[in-house]
N, C-alpha and C positions, 0 to 999 in steps of 0.2 A: 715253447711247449713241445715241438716238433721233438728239439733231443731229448726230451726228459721222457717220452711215449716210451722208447722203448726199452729203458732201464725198467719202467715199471710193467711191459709187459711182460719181461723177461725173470726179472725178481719175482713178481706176483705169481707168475706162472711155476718158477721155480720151487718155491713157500709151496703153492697150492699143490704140486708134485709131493713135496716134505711131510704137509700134510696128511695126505692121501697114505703114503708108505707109513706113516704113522700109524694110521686107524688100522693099516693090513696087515702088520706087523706087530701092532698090538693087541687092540684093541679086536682084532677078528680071532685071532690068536685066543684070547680070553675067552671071547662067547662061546668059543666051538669047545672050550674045557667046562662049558659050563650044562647043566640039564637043560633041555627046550625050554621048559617054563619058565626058569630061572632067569636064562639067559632074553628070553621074552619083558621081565621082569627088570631086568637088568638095564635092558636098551631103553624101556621106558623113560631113565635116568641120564643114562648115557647120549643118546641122540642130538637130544636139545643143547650138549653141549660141544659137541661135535660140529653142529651146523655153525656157528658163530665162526670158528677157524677158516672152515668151508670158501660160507661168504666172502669175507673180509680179505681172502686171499684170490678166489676165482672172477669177482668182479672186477677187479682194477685190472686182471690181465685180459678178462675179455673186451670188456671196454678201450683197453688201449693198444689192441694188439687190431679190433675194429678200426680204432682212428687212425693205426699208421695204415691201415689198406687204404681206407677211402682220401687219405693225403699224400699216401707216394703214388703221386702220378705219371713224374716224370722215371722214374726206374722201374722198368714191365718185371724184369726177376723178382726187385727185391717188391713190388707189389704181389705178384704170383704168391712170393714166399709167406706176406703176412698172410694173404686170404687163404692159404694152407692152414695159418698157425689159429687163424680164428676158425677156419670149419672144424679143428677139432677140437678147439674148448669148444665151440656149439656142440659139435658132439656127445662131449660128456656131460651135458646143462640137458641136453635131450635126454639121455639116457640115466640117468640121477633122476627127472621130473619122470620118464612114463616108466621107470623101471625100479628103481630105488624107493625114492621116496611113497610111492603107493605101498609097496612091502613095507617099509621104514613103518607107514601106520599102523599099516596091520601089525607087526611084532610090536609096537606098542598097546596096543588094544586087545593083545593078547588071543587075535583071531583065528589063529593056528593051534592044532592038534600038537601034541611032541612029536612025533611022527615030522609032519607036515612042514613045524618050526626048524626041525635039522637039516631037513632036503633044501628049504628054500634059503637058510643061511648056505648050505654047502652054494648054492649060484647065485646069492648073491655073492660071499666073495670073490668067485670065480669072476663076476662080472666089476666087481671093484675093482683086482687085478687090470683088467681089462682098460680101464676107465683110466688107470693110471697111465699103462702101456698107450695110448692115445696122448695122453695132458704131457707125457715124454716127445713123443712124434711132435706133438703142437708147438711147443717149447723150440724143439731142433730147426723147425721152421721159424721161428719167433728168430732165432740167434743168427740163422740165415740170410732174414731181411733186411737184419741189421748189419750184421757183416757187406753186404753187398750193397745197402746204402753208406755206408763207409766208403768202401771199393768208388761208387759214384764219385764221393763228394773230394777223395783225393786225386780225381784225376785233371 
């Protein structure tokens, strides 16, 4: 199970990167062409299916990018490296729960003025960016750990 960790924290992580530039480059793309209301209206639909990708791609990396920390314990770097590559998917699991997703409701529920609804999309994507440029960092540390448990095991 050891070599299989970090194919799929790296894949998983990779996907969940793909995703992410997907929703920023599309799908945020679209809502800022659209009216507040609209686009309030829109997300209603949009959201729910957006989240399924999300999941399915950020758990298995966090999860496995967890297990290579707390099982490499004879290589201090490539340990270092994973517990980098997990604090920042925690990162973004942090900042998607107190930041995203509470907005996420509200422009479901349509709790914003138009006004209100263009300012807080203008940071939320600002902050999606964001989200990604981190799940990128996390990644480069994921590929690190691995590289350098390699480097271990051929000497």
């Amino acid at each position: 199970m050891k070599k299989l960790l970090p194919f799929i924290a790296i894949i998983a992580s990779g996907a969940f990167i793909g995703n992410m530039i997907n929703i920023g480059l599309s799908y945020c793309l679209h809502w800022q062409s659209l009216d507040p209301i609209v686009f309030m209206e829109t997300f209603k639909v949009d959201f729910p299916l957006l989240l399924g990708p999300t999941v399915i791609t950020l758990l298995p990396a966090f999860i496995a990018t967890l297990s290579l920390f707390l099982m490499t314990k004879d290589n201090k770097l490539a340990r270092k490296y994973y517990l980098f590559a997990f604090f920042g998917l925690l990162l973004t699991i942090i900042q998607t729960s107190i930041y995203h997703l509470p907005m996420n409701l509200n422009f479901m529920e349509l709790k914003y003025s138009a006004t209100e609804a263009s300012s807080k999309l203008q940071g939320w994507v600002f902050f999606h960016w964001l989200r990604i440029g981190i799940a990128i960092v996390a990644t480069v540390f994921a590929l690190l750990g691995f590289k350098q448990s390699n480097l271990s095991l051929n000497k």
